[in-house]
C-alpha positions, 0 to 999 in steps of 0.5 A: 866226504861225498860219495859218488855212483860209479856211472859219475867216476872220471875213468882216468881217476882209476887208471893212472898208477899213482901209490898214494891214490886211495880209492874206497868201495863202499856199501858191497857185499864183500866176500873175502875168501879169508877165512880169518875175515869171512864175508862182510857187508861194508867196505875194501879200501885201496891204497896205491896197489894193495888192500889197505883194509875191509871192513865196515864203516872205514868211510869214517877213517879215510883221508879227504883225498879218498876215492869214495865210490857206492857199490851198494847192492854190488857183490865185491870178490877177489879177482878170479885167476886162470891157472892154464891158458894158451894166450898166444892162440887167442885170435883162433877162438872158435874155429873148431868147435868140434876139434877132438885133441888129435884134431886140436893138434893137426890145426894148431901145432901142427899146422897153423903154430908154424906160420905166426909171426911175433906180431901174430903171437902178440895180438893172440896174447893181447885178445886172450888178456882182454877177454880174461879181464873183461870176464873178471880173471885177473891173472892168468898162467900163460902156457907159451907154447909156441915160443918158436924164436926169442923174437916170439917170446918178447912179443908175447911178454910185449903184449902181456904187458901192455895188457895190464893183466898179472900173468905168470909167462910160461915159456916154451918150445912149440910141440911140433917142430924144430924149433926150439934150439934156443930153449931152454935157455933163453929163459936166462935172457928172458929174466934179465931183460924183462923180469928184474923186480919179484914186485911186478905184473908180470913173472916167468917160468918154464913151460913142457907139454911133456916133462923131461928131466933136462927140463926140470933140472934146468929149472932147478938149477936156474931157479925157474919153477916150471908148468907141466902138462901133467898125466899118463903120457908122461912117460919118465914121470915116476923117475921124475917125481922120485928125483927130488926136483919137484916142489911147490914151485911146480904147477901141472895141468889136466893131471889125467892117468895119474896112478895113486902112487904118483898122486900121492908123490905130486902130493907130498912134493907140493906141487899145485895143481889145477883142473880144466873141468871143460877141455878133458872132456870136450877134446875127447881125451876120456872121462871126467877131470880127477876131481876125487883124486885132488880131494883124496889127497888134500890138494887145493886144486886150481882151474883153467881154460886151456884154450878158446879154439873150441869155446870161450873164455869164462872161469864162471862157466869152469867153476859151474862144471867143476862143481857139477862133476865133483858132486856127480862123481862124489855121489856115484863113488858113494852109490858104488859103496867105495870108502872114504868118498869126498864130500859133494862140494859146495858153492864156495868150494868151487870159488876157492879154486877159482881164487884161493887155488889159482893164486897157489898155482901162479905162486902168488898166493902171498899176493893175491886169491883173498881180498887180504889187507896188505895182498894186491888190489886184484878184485872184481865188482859184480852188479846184481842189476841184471835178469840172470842175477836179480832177484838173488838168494845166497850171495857165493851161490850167486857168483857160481851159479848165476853171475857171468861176465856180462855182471864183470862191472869192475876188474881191479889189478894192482889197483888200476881199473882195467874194465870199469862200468862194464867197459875194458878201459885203456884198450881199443878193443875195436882195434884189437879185434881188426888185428886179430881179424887180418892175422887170423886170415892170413893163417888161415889162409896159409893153413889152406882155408879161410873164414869164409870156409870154416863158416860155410861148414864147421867141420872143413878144419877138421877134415883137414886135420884126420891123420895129420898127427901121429901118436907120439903128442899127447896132452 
């Protein structure tokens, strides 16, 4: 049967959902991260949504319908999943580079949060879902924290799926303000309306910047796993992992000033957890990310974003720092002479977490982190041909330490290209930015400031922002 080049497929034989349609990726560098398949030189067969098969030669087996496409030369690797991100801030990326997380709280929560509207929400999340994919991410855990009215919550859930992007929906109620009254349980409308199948794109939970035992107890008792933003600010945080209530449908971010009881608590209950290796440390919030402590305690960590106000979106660069702090802090806890010090971690490591972890902590890993015959067709074509990548030595230290998004050829969800010959498809990316644009300035103008200021001098958010937020937020 003929083989055709990437560049000679018609888009919109990718893009339709059709359950039959079989498309075949031949000729890649395939690294699975099965552990039962390793990394294979061959090919990923797609059927419908999911993985039919990989291996080599299955071009020989295929229908003649079959979908064949040379990806010779390219690497092919799960999709990569964010575990924690505030998708509805995405039209704010980069208005405050030099925010510390009191300055984060002023601008957003405590300021420009206030002012969106549903549509302002929707074309935050539309944005965040598009640079996601566009950089090979192919799930996301959306923190919705500022779902301010059932209004706002069905424009984001809205936009997340015209997106086309897998995403946990995390709903909840804004950190500052007083809305929130009809949380948590509109989570109960959120399910019936929206949330039907357990086989779809889209799934919900509850989300809590602090954890509450109210909160957790209406996720037991409604069948809600739940996102924390988990550390030391929690203040009921021994009751709370000492009441049962916590297990494997729990995932929490950050994890800062855990003591070693509580770690060891977080580690027996199940819960996932992911790390944010830029955002700790960026926003001033102290230190490192606690790398040794998930290594510690046998805990297969994810990683995440957070948010773009500060810096971009790209879980290359998050695999890039995780690796470099997990080695500093192993090597300094082993020059210190401490005992039982993890091992430095290697490449494959890194995308472990990025996959493998992002799918425990989505709850999804019965689906999707491993290129699995039988798991979704969520999956990423890296091209080689590019300066960063070529000449290339080791094929997983490629993907960490070289590729970037600019080498996202083809994102794969549920079988359905989404970004193809380096293009996001079915998405007015123009379109989006123009609507982001206007809803941006509108906020900022209500904020009091506006584009032309922030651009003018890059602290202006800032100088607004000193002293607006008390002590009694915390991450």
């Amino acid at each position: 049967m003929p083989v055709m080049q990437r560049s000679e497929v018609p888009v919109a034989d990718l893009t339709s959902p059709e359950p039959d349609r079989r498309i075949l990726l031949t000729g890649g560098f395939v690294i699975t991260m099965d552990p039962g398949i390793g990394d294979v030189t061959g090919d990923v067969l797609i059927v419908g949504d999911r993985i039919r098969a990989v291996g080599r030669g299955l071009a020989a087996g295929t229908s003649p319908d079959t979908l064949v496409i040379d990806v010779t030369g390219a690497i092919v690797i799960p999709g990569l999943i964010d575990s924690h991100v505030h998708a509805w801030s995405g039209a704010l990326r980069g208005i405050a580079p030099d925010a510390d997380f009191w300055q984060y709280m002023s601008i957003t929560h405590g300021g420009i949060a206030a002012f969106m509207r549903p549509e302002d929400i929707a074309i935050g999340q539309r944005i965040t879902a598009a640079q996601a994919i566009n950089g090979g991410v192919t799930t996301i855990i959306d923190n919705s924290h500022n779902s301010r009215s059932p209004e706002h919550s069905d424009a984001a859930i809205s936009a997340l799926r015209a997106a086309g992007i897998r995403a946990v929906h995390a709903v909840g109620a804004p950190t500052m303000g007083s809305e929130a009254a009809h949380l948590p349980q509109d989570l109960l409308r959120l399910r019936d309306t929206y949330f039907c199948s357990d086989d779809q794109l889209l799934s919900l939970r509850l989300f809590e910047a602090t954890a509450t035992p109210e909160g957790w107890q209406f996720a037991a008792d409604n069948g809600f796993g739940i996102v924390t933003e988990m550390g030391g600010h929690n203040t009921d945080l021994d009751r709370l992992l000492a009441s049962g209530l916590a297990g494997p449908d729990h995932t929490y971010n950050h994890c800062g000033g855990l003591t070693a009881e509580q770690w060891a608590r977080v580690a027996d209950s199940g819960a996932a957890v992911n790390l944010v290796p830029r955002s700790d440390s960026y926003y001033c919030l102290g230190g490192f990310i606690p790398a040794l402590q998930v290594n510690r305690h046998g805990i297969q960590e994810g990683i995440s974003s957070d948010n773009e106000l500060n810096y971009g979106h790209d879980l290359f660069t998050e695999m890039r720092v995780l690796l470099t702090i997990q080695r500093g802090l192993s090597s300094q806890a082993s020059f210190a002479g401490e005992q039982d010090v993890p091992r430095p971690y290697g490449v494959r490591d890194v995308l472990r977490a990025a996959t493998v972890g992002g799918a425990i902590n989505a709850g999804l890993g019965s689906r999707t982190g491993t290129l699995t015959p039988g798991k979704k067709a969520d999956l990423v074509v890296l091209d080689l041909d590019s300066v960063p990548t070529s000449p290339s030595g080791s094929l997983v230290g490629t993907v960490v330490n070289f590729a970037g998004a600019a080498n996202v050829d083809a994102v794969f969800v549920d079988g359905i290209a989404r970004k193809w010959a380096g293009r996001l498809t079915d998405t007015d990316y123009c379109a989006l930015v123009s609507a982001a644009e206007n809803s941006r300035e509108r906020l900022l103008l209500q904020y009091g400031t506006s584009l032309a200021e922030v651009r003018a001098g890059t602290n202006i958010l800032i100088h607004q922002a000193d002293g607006a937020v008390g002590d009694s937020v915390r991450p």
